[in-house]
C-alpha positions as CSV (number, residue, x, y, z in Angstrom):
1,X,0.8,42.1,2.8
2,X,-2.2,39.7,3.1
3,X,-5.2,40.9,5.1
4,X,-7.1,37.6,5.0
5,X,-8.7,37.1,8.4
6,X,-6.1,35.0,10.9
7,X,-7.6,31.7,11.5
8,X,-8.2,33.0,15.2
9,X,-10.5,35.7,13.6
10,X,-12.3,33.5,11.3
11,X,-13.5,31.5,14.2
12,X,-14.9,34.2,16.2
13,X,-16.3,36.4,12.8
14,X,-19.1,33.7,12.9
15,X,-20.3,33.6,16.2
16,X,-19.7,37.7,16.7
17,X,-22.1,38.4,13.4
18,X,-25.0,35.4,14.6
19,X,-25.1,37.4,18.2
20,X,-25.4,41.1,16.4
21,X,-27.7,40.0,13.7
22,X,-30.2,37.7,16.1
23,X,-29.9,39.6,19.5
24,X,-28.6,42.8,18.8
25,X,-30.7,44.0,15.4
26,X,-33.9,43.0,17.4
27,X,-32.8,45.7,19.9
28,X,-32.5,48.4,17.8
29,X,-36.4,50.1,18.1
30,X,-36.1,50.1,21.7
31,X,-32.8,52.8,20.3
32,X,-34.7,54.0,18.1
33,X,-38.2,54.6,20.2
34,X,-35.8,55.8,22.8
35,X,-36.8,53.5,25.5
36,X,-33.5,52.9,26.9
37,X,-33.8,51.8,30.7
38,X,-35.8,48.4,28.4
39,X,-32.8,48.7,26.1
40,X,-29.9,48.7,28.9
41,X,-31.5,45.8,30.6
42,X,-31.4,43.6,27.0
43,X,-27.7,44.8,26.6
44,X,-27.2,43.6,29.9
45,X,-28.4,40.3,28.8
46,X,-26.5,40.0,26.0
47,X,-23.3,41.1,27.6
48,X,-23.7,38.0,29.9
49,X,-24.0,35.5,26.7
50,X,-20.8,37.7,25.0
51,X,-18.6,37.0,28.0
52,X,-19.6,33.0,28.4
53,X,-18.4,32.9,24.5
54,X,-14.9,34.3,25.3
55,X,-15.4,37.2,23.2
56,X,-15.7,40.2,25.4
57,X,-13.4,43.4,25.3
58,X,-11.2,41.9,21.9
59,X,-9.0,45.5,22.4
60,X,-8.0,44.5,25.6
61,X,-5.1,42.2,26.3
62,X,-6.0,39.1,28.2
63,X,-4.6,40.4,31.8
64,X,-7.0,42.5,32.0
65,X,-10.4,40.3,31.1
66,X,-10.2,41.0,26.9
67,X,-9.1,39.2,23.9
68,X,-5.8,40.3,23.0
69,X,-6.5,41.2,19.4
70,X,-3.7,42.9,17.1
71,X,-5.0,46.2,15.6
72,X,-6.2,44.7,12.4
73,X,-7.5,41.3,14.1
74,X,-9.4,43.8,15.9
75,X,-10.2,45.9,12.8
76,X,-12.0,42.7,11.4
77,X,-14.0,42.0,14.5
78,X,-15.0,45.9,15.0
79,X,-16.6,45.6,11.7
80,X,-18.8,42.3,12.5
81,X,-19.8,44.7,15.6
82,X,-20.4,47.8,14.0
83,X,-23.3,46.6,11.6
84,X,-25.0,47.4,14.6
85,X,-24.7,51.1,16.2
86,X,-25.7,48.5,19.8
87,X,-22.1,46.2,18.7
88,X,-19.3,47.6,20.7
89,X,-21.5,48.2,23.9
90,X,-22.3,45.2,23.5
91,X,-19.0,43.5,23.2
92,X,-17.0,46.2,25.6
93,X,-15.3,47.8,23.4
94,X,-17.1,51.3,23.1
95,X,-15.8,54.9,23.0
96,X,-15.1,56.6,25.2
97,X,-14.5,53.3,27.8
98,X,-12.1,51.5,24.9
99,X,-9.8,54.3,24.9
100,X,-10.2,54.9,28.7
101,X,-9.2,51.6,28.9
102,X,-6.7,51.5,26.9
103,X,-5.2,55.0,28.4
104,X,-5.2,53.4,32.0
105,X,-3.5,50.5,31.0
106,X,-0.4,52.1,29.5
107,X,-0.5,55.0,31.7
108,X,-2.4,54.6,34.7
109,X,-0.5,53.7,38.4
110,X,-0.9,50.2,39.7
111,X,-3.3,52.2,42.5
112,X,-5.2,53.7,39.4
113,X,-5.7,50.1,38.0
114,X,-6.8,48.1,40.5
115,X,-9.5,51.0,41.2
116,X,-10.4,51.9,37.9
117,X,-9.3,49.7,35.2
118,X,-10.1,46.6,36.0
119,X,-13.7,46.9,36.4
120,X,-14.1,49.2,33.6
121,X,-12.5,46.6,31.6
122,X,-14.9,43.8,33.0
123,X,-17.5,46.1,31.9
124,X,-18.8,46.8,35.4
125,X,-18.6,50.4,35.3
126,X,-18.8,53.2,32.6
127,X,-16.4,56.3,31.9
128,X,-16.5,59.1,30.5
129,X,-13.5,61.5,28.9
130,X,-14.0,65.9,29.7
131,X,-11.6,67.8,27.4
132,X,-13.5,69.7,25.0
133,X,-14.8,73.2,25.4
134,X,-17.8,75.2,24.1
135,X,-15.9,78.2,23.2
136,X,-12.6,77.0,22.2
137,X,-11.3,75.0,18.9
138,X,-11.9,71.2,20.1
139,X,-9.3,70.5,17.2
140,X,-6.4,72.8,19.1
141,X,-6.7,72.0,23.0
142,X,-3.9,73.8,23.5
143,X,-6.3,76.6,24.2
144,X,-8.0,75.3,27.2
145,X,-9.3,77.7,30.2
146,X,-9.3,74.6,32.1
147,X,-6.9,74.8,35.6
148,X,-6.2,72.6,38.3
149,X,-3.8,74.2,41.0
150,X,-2.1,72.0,43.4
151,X,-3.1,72.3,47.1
152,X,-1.0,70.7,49.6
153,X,-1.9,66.9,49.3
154,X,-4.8,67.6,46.4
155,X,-5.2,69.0,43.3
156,X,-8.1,71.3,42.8
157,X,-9.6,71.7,39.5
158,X,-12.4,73.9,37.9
159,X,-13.5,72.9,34.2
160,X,-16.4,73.6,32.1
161,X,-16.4,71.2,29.5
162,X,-18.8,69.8,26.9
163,X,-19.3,67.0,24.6
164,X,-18.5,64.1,27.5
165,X,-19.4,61.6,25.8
166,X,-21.4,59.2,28.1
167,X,-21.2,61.0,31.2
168,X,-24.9,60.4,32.2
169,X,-24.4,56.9,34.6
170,X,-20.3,57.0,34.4
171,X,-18.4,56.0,37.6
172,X,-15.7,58.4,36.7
173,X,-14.3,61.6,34.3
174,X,-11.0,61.4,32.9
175,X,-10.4,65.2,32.8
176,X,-8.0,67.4,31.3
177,X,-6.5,70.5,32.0
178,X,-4.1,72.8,32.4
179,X,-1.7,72.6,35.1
180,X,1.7,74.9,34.1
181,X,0.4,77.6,32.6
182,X,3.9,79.1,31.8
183,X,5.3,75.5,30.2
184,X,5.9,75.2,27.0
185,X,2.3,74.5,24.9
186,X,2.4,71.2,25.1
187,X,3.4,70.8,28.4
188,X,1.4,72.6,29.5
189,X,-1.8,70.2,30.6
190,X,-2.1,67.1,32.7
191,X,-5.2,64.3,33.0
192,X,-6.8,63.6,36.5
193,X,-8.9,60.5,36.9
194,X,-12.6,62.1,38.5
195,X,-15.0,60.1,40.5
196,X,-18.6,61.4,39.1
197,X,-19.8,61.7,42.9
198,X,-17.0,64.3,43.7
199,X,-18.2,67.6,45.4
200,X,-18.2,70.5,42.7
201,X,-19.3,67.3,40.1
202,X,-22.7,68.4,37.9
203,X,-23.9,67.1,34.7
204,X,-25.7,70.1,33.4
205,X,-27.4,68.5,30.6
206,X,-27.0,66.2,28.2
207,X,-26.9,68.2,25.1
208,X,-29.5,67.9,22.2
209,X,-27.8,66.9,19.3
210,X,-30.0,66.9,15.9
211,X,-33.5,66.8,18.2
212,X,-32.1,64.0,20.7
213,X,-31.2,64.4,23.9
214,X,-29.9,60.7,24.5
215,X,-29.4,58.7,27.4
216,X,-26.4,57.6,29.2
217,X,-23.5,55.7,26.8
218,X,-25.9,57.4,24.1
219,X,-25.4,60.9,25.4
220,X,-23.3,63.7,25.1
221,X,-23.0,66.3,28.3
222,X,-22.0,69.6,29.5
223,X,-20.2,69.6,32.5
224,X,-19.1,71.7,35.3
225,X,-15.9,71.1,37.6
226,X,-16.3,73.5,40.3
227,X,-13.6,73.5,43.2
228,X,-13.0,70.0,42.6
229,X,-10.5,68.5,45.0
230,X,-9.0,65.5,44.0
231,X,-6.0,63.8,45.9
232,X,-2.3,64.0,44.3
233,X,-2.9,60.6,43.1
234,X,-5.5,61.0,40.2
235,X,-2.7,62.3,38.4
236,X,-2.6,59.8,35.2
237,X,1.2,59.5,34.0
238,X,3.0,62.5,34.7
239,X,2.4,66.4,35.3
240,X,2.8,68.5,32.1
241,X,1.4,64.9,29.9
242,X,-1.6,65.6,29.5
243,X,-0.7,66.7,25.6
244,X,0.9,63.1,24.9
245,X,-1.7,61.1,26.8
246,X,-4.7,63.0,25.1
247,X,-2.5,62.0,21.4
248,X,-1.4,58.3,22.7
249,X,-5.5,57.8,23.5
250,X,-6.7,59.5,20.3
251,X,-4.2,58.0,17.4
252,X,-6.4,54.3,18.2
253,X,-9.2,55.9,19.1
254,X,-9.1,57.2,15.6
255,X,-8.7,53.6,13.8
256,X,-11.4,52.4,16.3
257,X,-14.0,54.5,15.4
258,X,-13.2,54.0,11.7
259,X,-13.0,50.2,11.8
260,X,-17.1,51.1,13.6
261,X,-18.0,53.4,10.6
262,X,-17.2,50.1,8.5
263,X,-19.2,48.2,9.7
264,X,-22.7,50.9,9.5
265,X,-21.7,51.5,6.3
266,X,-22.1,48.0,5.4
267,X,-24.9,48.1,7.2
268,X,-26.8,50.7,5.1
269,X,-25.8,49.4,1.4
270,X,-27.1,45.8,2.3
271,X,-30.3,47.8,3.5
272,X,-30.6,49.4,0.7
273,X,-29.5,46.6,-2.0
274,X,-32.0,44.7,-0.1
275,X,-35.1,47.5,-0.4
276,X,-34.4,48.7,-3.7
277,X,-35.1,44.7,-5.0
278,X,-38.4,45.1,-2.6
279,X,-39.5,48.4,-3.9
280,X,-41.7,48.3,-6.6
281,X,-42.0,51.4,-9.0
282,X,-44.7,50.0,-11.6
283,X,-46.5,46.4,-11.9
284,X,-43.3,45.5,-13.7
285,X,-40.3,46.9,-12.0
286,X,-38.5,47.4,-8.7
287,X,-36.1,49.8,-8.0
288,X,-33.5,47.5,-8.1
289,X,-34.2,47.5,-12.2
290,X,-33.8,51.2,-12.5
291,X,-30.4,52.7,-14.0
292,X,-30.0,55.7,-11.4
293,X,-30.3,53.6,-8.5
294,X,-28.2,51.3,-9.6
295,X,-25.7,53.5,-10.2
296,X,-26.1,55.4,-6.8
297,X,-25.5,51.9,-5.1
298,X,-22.2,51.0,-7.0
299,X,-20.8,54.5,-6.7
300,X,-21.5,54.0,-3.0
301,X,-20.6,50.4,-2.8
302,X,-17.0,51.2,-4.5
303,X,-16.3,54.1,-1.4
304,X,-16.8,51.7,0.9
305,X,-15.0,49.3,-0.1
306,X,-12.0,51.8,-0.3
307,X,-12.2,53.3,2.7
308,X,-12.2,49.5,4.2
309,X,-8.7,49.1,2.4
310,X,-7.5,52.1,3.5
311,X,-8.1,51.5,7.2
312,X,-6.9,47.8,6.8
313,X,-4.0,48.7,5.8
314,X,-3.2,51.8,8.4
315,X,-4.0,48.9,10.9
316,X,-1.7,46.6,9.9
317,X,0.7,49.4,9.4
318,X,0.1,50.2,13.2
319,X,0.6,46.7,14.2
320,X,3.6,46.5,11.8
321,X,5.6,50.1,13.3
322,X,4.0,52.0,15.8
323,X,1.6,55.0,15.8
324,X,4.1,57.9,14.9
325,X,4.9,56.3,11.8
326,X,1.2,55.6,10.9
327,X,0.3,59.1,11.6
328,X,-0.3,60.4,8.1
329,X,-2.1,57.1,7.3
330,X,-4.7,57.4,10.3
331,X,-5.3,61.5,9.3
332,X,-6.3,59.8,5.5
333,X,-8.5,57.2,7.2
334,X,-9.9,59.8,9.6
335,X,-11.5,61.9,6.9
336,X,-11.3,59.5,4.2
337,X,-14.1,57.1,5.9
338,X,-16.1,59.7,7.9
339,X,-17.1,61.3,4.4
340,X,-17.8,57.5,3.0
341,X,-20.0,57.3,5.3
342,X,-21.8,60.0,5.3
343,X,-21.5,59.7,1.5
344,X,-23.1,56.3,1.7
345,X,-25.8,56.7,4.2
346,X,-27.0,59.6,2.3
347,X,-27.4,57.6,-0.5
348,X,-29.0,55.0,1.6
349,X,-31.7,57.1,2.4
350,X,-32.6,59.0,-0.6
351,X,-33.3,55.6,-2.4
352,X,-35.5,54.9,1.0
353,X,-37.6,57.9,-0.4
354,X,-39.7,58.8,3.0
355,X,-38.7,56.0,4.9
356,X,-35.4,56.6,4.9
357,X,-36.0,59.8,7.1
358,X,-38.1,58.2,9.7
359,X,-37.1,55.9,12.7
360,X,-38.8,52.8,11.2
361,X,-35.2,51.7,9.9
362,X,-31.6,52.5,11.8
363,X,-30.7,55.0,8.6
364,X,-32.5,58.3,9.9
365,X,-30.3,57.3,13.2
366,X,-27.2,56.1,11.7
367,X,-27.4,60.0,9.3
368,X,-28.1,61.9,12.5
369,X,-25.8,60.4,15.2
370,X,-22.9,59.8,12.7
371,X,-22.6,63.6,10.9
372,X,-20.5,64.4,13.7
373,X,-18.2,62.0,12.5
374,X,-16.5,64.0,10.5
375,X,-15.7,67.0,13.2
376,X,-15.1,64.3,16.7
377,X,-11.4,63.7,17.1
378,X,-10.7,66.3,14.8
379,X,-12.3,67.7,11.4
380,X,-11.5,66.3,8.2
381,X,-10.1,70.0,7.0
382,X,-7.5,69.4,10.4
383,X,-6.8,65.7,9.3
384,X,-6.1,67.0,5.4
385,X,-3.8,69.7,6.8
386,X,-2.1,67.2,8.9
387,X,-1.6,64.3,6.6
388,X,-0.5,66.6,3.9
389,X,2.5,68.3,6.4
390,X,3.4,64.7,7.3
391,X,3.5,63.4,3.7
392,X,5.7,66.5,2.5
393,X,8.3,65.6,5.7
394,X,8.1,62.1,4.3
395,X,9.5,63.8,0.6
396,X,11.8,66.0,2.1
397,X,13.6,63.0,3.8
């Protein structure tokens, strides 16, 4: 197997890393000073620039506006983007709209396309995605108190959820629940596509994570469904699928997110190479020059770049057979990367000393937005459990 870049992805990786590192980085302390209406009107800008260079959406295929990357072209390009936590807004390819996206596509009605799809893919509208609940294991949805009951020509739907991601500003909720109680488990829920400006619709807050609130596509809500009616048609795929849909979105969704942690993990060791060589400790010496620190920086360095191999090759094993084979390999690369990076940005910022905790650099946000990592889309003690079942099938064979 050879992952050297395609000759396609070599001519974009240049012109994707000159727009994050010369309009995106010089973004970053409007994120960072929380002045977001200033922010989303730069993004805007640089969205505009990102489609005239051809390189908007590259998870999308090209019938619906993207590039029509392969899972590991894409996993090359993602990390370009994710040096900068601003890259996959700024390209179109950000959670939760990718997998919303990519959801639609494969599941979604011709109706359900035209309406949603497309200009979600064009980047004209945001989404969000409702299926976790305070009270209840996010990691076994199979527990949901979510209902929707079908009414004559509509299906009515109460839901208290939390964790929607990017709900504040989204055109519309992807929402799950539970349909058949009396179905077998996992059968037993189905997906409705929500506009946000439905009756019985409220954004309750957007929940504080680690002292921050956010703001729209940086945000993370609780919501209330309440009565909801909703016609027969916002049923995505079919009833009882909800299960399978929610597992089809997440097994990419998975890759995705590691191919971002990549790239901010990249991020914070050039940081920090590039400080501790800065850093002076006497009249003599930088940091660079001491033996801990360097030690701390290779140790990190060599996570990194194993976790990169790892998810390289689970992409290309994707590509290669299909998501049900891959599944132990995207469990490893779940946990595997989301401790690197929380491994590395650690490190990051204890050799930053005090700056490392303040919002002069991207590392205090990068530790603080990114912890979460390892619990989103399923814990790292799930993903052990469940590579670990699918690795002794694979002996027992």
């Amino acid at each position: 197997m050879d992952f050297t870049p395609s000759a396609r992805v070599q001519s974009l990786l240049e012109p994707v890393q000159k727009l994050v590192r010369e309009q995106l980085l010089p973004l970053e302390p409007l994120l960072l000073a929380h002045q977001y209406s200033e922010l989303m009107v730069e993004i805007d800008k640089v969205r505009r620039v990102v489609k005239q260079q051809g390189l908007w959406a590259p998870h999308l295929p090209a019938s619906v506006g993207g590039m029509g990357l392969s899972l590991l072209e894409f996993a090359q390009l993602s990390q370009c983007l994710g040096y900068s936590p601003l890259g996959h807004l700024a390209f179109g390819c950000q959670a939760p709209d990718a997998g919303n996206a990519e959801l639609l596509l494969h599941a979604g009605s011709d109706a359900q396309k035209d309406r949603y799809l497309q200009p979600l893919a064009l980047g004209e509208i945001r989404s969000c995605f409702a299926m976790t609940e305070r009270h209840l294991a996010g990691s076994n949805p199979t527990l949901m108190e979510s209902r929707a009951e079908l009414d004559g020509e509509h299906w009515l739907i109460n839901a208290h959820k939390w964790f929607t991601t990017a709900a504040q500003g989204a055109e519309f909720a992807i929402v799950m629940a539970k349909t058949d109680a009396d179905a077998p488990k996992h059968k037993q829920a189905s997906m409705f596509l929500v506009p946000m400006d439905t009756q019985g619709v409220s954004r309750v807050r957007n929940i504080s994570v680690m002292g921050s609130s956010g703001h729209g596509p940086f945000s993370h809500a609780e919501m209330k469904f309440e009565q909801v009616r909703v016609p027969k048609t916002a049923l995505i795929g079919e009833r009882g699928q909800g299960f399978a849909l929610a597992q089809s979105r997440l097994g990419p969704g998975r890759i995705h997110h590691c191919m971002r942690w990549l790239g901010l993990a990249e991020r914070a060791l050039h940081q920090t190479r590039d400080y501790l060589s800065r850093r002076m400790v006497s009249a003599e010496l930088s940091l660079a020059q001491q033996p801990v620190a360097q030690a701390m920086l290779a140790r990190a360095w060599a996570q990194y770049e194993s976790a990169r191999w790892l998810v390289l090759h689970t992409a290309w094993q994707v590509d290669q057979q299909n998501f049900t084979d891959a599944k132990a390999a995207i469990s490893m690369i779940k946990f595997q990367t989301a401790q690197m990076l929380q491994q590395v940005v650690d490190m990051a910022v204890q050799l930053h000393g005090g700056l490392g905790v303040t919002d002069d650099t991207v590392l205090a946000f990068i530790y603080r937005e990114e912890r979460a990592a390892r619990i989103y889309d399923g814990p790292d003690e799930v993903h052990q459990l469940s590579a670990a079942k699918q690795l002794i099938r694979q002996g027992m064979a």
